[in-house]
Legacy VTK file of the C-alpha trace (Angstrom):
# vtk DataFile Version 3.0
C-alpha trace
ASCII
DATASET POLYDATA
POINTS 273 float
6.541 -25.653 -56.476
6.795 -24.769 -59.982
5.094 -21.593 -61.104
3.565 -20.876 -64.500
3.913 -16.757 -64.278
6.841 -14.965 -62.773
4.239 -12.790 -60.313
2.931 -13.989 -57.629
-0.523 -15.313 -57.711
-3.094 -13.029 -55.883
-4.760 -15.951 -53.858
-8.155 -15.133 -51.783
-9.414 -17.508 -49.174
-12.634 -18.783 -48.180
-13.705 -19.533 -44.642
-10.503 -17.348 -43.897
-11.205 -18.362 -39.668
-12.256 -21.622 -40.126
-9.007 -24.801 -39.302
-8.526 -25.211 -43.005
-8.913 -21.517 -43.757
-6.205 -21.162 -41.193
-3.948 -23.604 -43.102
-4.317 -21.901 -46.612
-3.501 -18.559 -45.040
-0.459 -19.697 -42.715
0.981 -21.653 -46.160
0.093 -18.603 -48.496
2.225 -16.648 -45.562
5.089 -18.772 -46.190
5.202 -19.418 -50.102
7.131 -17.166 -52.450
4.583 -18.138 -55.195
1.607 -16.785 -53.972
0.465 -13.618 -51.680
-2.807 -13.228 -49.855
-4.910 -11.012 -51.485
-8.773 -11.397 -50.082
-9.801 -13.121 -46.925
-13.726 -14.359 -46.784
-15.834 -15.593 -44.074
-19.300 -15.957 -43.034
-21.076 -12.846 -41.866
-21.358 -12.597 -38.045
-17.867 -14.250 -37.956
-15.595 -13.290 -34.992
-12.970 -12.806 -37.739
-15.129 -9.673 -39.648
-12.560 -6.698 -40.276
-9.561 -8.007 -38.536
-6.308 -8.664 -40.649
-6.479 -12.052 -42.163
-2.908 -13.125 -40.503
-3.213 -11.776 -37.056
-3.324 -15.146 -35.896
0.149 -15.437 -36.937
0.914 -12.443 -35.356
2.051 -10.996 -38.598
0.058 -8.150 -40.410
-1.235 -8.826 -44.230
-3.351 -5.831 -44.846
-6.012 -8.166 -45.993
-9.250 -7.606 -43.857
-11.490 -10.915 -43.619
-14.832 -9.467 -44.846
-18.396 -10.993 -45.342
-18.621 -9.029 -48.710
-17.715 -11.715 -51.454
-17.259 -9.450 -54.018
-14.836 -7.283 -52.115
-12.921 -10.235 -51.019
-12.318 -11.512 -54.916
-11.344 -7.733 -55.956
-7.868 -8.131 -57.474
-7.873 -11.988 -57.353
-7.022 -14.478 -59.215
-7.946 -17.409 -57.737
-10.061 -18.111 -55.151
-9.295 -21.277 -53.022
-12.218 -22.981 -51.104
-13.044 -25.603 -48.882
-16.372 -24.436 -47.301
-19.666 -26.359 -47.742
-21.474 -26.633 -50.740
-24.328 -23.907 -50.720
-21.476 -21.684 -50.103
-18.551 -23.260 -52.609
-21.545 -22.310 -55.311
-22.361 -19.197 -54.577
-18.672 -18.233 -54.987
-18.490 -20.354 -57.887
-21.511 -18.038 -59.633
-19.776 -14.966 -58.579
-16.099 -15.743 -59.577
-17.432 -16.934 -63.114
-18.716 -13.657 -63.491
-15.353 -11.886 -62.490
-13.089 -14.331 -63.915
-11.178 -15.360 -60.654
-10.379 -18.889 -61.029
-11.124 -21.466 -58.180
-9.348 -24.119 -56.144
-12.011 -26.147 -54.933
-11.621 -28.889 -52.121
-15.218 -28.856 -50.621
-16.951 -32.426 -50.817
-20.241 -33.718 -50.645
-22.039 -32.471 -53.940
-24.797 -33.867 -55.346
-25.303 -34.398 -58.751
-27.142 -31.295 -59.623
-24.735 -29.391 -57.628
-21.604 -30.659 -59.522
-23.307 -29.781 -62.886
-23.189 -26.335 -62.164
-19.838 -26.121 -61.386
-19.334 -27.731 -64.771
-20.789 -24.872 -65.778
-18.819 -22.623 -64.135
-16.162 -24.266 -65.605
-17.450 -23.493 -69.318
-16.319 -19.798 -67.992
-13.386 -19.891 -65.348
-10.497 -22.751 -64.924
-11.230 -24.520 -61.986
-9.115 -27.486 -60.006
-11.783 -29.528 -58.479
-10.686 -32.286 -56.335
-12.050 -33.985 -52.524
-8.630 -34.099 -51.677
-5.674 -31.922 -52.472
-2.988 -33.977 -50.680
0.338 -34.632 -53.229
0.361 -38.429 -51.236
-3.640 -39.291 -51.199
-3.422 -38.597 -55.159
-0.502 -40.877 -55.747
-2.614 -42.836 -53.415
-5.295 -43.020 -56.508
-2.895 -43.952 -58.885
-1.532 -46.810 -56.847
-5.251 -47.695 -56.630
-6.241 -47.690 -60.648
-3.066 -50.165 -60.850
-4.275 -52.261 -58.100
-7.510 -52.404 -59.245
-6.726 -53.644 -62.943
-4.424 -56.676 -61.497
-6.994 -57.541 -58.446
-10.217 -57.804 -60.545
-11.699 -61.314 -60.105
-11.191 -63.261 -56.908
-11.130 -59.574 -54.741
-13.643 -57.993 -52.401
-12.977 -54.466 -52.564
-13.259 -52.281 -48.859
-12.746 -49.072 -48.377
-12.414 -47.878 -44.785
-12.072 -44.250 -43.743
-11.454 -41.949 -40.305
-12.071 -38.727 -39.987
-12.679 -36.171 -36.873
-16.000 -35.885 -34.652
-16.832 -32.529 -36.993
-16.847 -33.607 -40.785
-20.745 -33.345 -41.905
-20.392 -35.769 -44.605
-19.923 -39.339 -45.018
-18.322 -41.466 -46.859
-15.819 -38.900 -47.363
-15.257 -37.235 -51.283
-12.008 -38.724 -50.871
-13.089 -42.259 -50.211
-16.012 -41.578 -52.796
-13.225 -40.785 -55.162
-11.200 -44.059 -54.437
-13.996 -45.811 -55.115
-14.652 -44.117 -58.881
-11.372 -44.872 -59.591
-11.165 -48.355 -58.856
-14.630 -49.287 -60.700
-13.085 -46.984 -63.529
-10.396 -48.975 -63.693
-12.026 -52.238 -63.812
-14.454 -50.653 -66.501
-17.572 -50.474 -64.406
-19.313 -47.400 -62.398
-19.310 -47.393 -58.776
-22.828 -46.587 -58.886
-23.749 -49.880 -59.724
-21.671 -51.327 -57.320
-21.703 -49.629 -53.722
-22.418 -50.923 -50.838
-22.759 -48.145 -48.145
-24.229 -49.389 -45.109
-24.643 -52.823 -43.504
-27.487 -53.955 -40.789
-28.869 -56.860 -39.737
-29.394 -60.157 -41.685
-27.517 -58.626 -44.743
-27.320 -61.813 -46.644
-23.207 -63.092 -48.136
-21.331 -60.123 -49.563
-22.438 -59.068 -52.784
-19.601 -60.371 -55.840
-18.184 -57.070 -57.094
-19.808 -54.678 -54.813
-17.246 -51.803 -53.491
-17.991 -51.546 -49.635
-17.541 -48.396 -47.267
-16.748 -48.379 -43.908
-16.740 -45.328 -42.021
-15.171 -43.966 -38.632
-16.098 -40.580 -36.877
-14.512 -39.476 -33.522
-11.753 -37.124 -31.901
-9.707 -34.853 -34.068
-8.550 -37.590 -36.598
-7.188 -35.578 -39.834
-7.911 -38.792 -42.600
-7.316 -41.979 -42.751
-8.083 -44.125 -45.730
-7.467 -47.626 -46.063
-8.449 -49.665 -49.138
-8.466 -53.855 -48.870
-8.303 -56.017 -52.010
-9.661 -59.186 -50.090
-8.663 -62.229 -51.934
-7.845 -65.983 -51.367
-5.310 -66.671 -48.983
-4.093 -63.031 -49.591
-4.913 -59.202 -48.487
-3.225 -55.975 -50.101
-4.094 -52.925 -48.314
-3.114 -50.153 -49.521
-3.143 -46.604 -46.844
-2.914 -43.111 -46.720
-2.814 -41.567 -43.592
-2.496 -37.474 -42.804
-1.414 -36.121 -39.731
-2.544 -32.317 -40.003
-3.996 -30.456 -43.014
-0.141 -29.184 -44.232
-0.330 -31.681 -47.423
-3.716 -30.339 -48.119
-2.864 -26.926 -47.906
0.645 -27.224 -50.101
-1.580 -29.385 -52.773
-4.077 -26.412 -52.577
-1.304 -23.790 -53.639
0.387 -26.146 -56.062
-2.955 -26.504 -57.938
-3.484 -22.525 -58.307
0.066 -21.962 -59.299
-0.804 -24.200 -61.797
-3.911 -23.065 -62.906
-2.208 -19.807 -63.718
-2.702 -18.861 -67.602
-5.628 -21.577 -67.896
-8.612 -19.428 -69.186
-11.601 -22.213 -68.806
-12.034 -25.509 -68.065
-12.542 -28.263 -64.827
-9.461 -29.837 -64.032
-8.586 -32.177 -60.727
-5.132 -33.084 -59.344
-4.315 -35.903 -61.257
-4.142 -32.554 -64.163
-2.215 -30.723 -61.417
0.510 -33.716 -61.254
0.638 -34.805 -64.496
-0.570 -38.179 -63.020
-2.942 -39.189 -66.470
LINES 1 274
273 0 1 2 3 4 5 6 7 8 9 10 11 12 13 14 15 16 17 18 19 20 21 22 23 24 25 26 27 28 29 30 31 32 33 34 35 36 37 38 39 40 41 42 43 44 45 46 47 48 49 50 51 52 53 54 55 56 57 58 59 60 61 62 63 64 65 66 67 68 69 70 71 72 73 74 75 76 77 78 79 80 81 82 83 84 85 86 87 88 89 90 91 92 93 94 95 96 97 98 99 100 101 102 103 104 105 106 107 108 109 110 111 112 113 114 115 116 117 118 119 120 121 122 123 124 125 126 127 128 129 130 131 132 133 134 135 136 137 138 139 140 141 142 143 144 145 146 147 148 149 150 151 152 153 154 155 156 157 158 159 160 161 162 163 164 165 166 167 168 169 170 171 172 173 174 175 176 177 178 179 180 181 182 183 184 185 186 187 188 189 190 191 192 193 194 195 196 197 198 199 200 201 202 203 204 205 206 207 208 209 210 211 212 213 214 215 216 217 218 219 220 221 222 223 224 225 226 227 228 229 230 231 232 233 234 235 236 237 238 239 240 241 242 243 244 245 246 247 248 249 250 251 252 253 254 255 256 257 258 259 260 261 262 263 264 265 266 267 268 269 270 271 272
């Protein structure tokens, strides 16, 4: 990881208890770039005043706390992957402070992204539905793809995840989608198909189709057919824990370090435009 500051960035983490929050901390333990420096979680959390790595076994001296603005004190950038409601309300608070954000929470609407555009206007933030180094490349492979296999090509995109994720499709497979209609100068808006029932009629020419999988403890799949004549590519990204999340998560606030404003995603982060 390459590091834009010689000190360490002060890193708090939301949903400190939850699996992911788990992640951020155990790969904050490990890096040499970054050092924990708040812990948040919800109040009434099981986690409330005990050291944000005990689960490690290790002590930090960070306390998870319900207090937001105690958790952010001597921060510089605040990485979350909560829900929504919540990703806002730290977005409103860290503007004010000037912490920067990591944000890999999904499922915005369209009102909701526009104010963390203007969040942005105040505080650099890396906003992205998935963090994973490989499911980024992933995109890029896609926007090629997609430019060669225009006409002739039924587009699918087919995701898994576990019994507990809230939202579907998934931001990531939302995101393959925008980038393939980007590519092939369209908006997916005008061209997703998201659920299929009954007498549905032949497929659509140029829709974008999603397909979606829920069960188990399934990390994320995502799978993405160019159906042609006589001819399939498939092109698939698979994760088999939340590691690649968590390292993408770190790489994107080391990277974030001397950016004063601005929304960036990882595609910024890699240097994949």
């Amino acid at each position: 990881m390459t590091v834009s500051s010689t000190q360490p960035r002060r890193v708090a983490i939301a949903g400190a208890n939850g699996r992911m929050g788990r992640m951020l901390i155990e790969a904050v333990a490990a890096s040499e770039d970054c050092r924990l420096a708040g812990a948040l979680d919800l109040a009434g959390s099981s986690a409330l005043g005990q050291d944000a790595m005990g689960f490690l076994g290790r002590s930090s001296g960070v306390l998870v706390t319900g207090d937001l603005r105690t958790g952010l004190a001597g921060c510089d950038v605040l990485i979350d992957f909560t829900r929504p409601e919540g990703t806002l309300a730290h977005a409103a608070v860290c503007a004010e402070l000037g912490v920067q954000m990591v944000i890999g929470t999904t499922g915005f609407s369209d009102a909701q992204r526009a104010q963390l555009d203007a969040a942005a206007q105040k505080i650099a933030i890396v906003l992205a539905p998935n963090m994973s180094v490989g499911v980024n490349v992933t995109l890029k492979l896609l926007e090629l793809a997609a430019r060669s296999l225009d006409d002739g090509y039924d587009i699918e995109i087919i995701e898994a995840h576990h019994k507990h994720k809230v939202d579907a499709p998934s931001g990531t497979a939302l995101k393959m989608g925008e980038v393939i209609a980007q590519a092939q100068g369209t908006r997916l808006a005008d061209r997703a198909v998201y659920e299929r029932y009954g007498h549905t009629g032949e497929r659509k020419a140029g829709s974008i189709g999603f397909a979606t999988v829920r069960g188990g403890d399934i990390v994320g799949d995502h799978t993405v057919l160019f159906a042609g004549t006589g001819e399939r590519v498939e092109i698939t990204h698979r994760s088999n824990n939340r590691a690649g999340y968590a390292q993408g998560s770190l790489r994107a606030a080391c990277w974030l370090a001397g950016r004063s404003s601005g929304m960036y995603d990882m595609f910024d982060v890699l240097g994949l435009r």
